[in-house]
Residue, then its C-alpha position, 0 to 999 in steps of 0.5 A: x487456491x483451487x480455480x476452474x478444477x486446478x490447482x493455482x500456486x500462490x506466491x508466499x511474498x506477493x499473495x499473487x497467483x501464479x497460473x501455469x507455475x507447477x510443483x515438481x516431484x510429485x508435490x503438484x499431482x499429491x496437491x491436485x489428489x488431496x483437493x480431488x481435482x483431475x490430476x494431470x501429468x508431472x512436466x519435464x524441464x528440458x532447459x532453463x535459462x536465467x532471466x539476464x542471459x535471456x535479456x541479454x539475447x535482444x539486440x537492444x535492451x533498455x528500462x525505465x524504473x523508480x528505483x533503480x539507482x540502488x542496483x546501478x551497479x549490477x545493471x552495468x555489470x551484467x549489461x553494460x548498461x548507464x542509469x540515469x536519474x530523471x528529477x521529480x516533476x514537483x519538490x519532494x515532501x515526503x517525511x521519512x521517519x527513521x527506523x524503530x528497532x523492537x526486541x520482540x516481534x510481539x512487542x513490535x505489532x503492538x507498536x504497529x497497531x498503537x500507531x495506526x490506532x493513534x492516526x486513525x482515532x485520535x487526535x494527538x497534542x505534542x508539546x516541546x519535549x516530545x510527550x503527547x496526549x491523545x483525545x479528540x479535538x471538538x472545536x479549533x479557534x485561532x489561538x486556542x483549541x477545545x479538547x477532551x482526553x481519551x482518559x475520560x476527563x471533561x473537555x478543557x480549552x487548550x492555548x494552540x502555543x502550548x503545543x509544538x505539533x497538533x497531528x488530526x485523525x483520519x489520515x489514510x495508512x497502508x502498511x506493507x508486510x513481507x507475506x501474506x501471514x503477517x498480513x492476516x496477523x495484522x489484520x486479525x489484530x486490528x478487527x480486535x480494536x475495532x478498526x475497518x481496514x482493506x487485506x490485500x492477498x490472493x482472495x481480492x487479486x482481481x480487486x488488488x489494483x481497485x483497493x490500493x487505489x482507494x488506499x488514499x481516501x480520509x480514514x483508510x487502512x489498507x494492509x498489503x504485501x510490499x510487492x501488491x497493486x504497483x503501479x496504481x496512483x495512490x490519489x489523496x481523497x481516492x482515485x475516481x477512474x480506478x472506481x470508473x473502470x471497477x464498474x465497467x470491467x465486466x461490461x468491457x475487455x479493457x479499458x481501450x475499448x470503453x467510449x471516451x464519452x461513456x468513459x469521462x461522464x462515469x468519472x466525473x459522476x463518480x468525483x461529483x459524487x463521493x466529493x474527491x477532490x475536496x476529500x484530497x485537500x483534506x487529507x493533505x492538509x492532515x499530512x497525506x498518505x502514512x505508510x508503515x512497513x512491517x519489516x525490511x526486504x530482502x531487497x532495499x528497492x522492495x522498501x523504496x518502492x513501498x516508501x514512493x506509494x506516498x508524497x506522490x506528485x508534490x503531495x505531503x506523506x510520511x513512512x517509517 
């Protein structure tokens, strides 16, 4: 990416940029010709150190992480350090659902598409051996429910004992890919069925946070790299202080600086407003977040990482 006349590296994983990090071997100043900014000179390495034996020259070392129990091992091996786990403030709900082996990668990314269609536009009517019928539910009663099939077939009135599982449309969904090509993959083969959905890489990194924080309103599609916005509270029915702080970072530094009063009016406006905290319940009672990863990591925490974006706080969600 070319930024203020140089030339910034984009890492192929996260679709982060990564400013002050050069090519070697004349690769960064052939770049900084092609792009016909200023080329500056190669630099040296004088030393290198690993990030373990750096760590490692602190007197005191600790760290706190969400998933850090599948390399407890390593971190006793290399520091000699315990890890303990904390428990949840609130019962877990999240259903993990196992994972689903395709012979082609093609056959695979329509599987990933059908599923987000299905979530995103249709209901879904699954009865005891597992078939499902897709359409739109146009009225819902105590005992029965008014139907129309996608088909095309006239509405029908359908008994509600009739079926084992009624899944509603309009669940939130963020999928995450392993690179920034699978995610522009994904993308392109969403806008050919005609759903609205958010891309996380290097063109949005200044809204990356911004995006994955609205990942849990009604209808949201959000595709990112497994590694993109961690750390943000993905809140069911959108998060109103990520919204909050979108409109007053160009106004303020950080957020520290930004007047309590100033700060808990704009929230409150924006939650009045877009009507979150309503929105919320509603999705939790759809089933909350769905999250869908593309493929494995290299390394199983990227996964469990991408898995804890949903059922947060005692919230319902599922992934696969």
């Amino acid at each position: 990416v070319v930024q203020d006349g140089e030339i910034i590296i984009v890492d192929e994983f996260t679709g982060r940029l990564m400013p002050g990090r050069n090519w070697s071997d004349g690769l960064h100043q052939a770049v900084e010709a092609k792009e016909g900014v200023q080329v500056k000179e190669e630099n040296q390495t004088l030393a290198t150190i690993t990030l373990q034996n750096y760590f490692k020259l602190y007197d005191k070392i600790c760290g706190m992480t969400g998933t850090a129990m599948t390399e407890a091992a390593e971190f006793y091996k290399i520091y000699k350090l315990d890890v303990f786990a904390i428990p949840t403030n609130r019962p877990l709900q999240r259903l993990n659902c196992p994972d689903v082996i395709y012979r082609t990668v093609k056959e695979k990314y329509h599987a990933i598409v059908d599923e987000i269609e299905q979530m995103h536009k249709y209901d879904v009517l699954w009865d005891e051996s597992g078939r499902s019928e897709r359409g739109k539910i146009i009225r819902e009663e105590n005992n029965s429910i008014v139907f129309e099939p996608e088909d095309g077939r006239p509405a029908q009135t359908i008994l509600r004992e009739r079926f084992k599982e009624i899944e509603h449309r309009g669940r939130p969904i963020l999928v995450g890919t392993v690179s920034i090509e699978k995610s522009e993959l994904l993308s392109a083969m969403l806008e050919r069925c005609g759903i609205s959905h958010q891309v996380l890489n290097a063109k949005h990194h200044q809204r990356e946070a911004e995006i994955v924080a609205q990942a849990g309103r009604k209808g949201a599609v959000t595709i990112a790299t497994n590694m993109a916005g961690r750390g943000t509270d993905i809140i069911l029915g959108g998060n109103p202080e990520a919204m909050a702080w979108g409109k007053l970072q160009e106004k303020y530094a950080t957020r520290l600086d930004v007047p309590q009063e100033e700060w808990d009016s704009l929230v409150g406006e924006i939650e009045s407003r877009e009507q979150m905290k309503a929105e919320g319940r509603e999705v939790a009672r759809l089933g909350g977040l769905h999250i869908i990863g593309t493929e494995r990591h290299e390394a199983r925490r990227i996964d469990l990482q991408l898995r804890g974006r949903c059922g947060r706080q005692g919230d319902p969600g599922s992934s696969r």
